[in-house]
N, C-alpha and C positions, 0 to 999 in steps of 0.2 A: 759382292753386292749386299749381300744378306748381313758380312759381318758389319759391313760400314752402318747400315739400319739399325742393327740390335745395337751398337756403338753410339747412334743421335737416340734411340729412344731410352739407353739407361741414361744418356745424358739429361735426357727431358723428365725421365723418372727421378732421376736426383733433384733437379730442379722444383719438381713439383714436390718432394719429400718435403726440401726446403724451406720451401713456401709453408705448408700446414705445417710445420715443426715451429717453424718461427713464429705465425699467428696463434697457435696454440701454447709455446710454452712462454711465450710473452706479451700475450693476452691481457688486459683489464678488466677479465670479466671478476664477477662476483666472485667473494672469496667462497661460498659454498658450493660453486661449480667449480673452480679451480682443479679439483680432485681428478673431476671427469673430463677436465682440459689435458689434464698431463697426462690421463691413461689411456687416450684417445692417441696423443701425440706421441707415446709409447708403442700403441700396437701399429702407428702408422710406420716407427720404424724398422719396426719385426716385420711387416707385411716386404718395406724395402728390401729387408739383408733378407728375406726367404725368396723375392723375386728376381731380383735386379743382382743382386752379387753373385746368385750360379750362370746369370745370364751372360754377366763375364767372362766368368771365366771358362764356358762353355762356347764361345765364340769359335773356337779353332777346331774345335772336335764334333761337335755339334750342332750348328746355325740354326737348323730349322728349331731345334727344342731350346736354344737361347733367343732365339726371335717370340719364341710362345713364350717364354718366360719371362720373358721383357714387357709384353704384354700383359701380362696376368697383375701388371699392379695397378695400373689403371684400371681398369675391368675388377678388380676386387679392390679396392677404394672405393668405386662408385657403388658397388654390391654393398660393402658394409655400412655408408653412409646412407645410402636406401633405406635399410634396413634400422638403422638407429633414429631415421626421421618418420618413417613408419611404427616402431617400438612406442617414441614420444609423444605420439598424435594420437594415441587411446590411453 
């Protein structure tokens, strides 16, 4: 049961990579935020391949720590996006 879960939630994590990687590397914003569009949509991919691809492959030997792992990207998405809309706002 647990692998089937961690299986729809890297699904949904890829999806959601998707999503901000798309809106952000081809975006219309201003050409002087551009910069911080792509390195945004950069670390969002490193946040993926550090959470979501051991979750995989941790599926058969270890469920409970690929299910936390699978987890951890959402949950640090929304941290670091906290954190950059709090950064902006002083």
């Amino acid at each position: 049961m647990k692998r089937r879960i961690t299986f729809i939630l890297c699904g949904v994590d890829l999806a959601l990579w998707a999503a901000i990687a798309w809106a952000l590397f081809f975006s219309g914003s201003d050409p002087a935020t551009a910069g911080l569009d792509s390195a945004f949509a950069m670390g969002v991919t490193v946040l993926l391949a550090l959470t979501a691809g051991p979750a995989l492959l941790l599926t058969r030997r270890a469920p409970n720590l690929a299910l936390a792992s699978a987890l951890a990207f959402p949950g640090a998405f929304v941290l670091a996006f906290l954190g950059i809309v709090i950064l902006f706002s002083f």
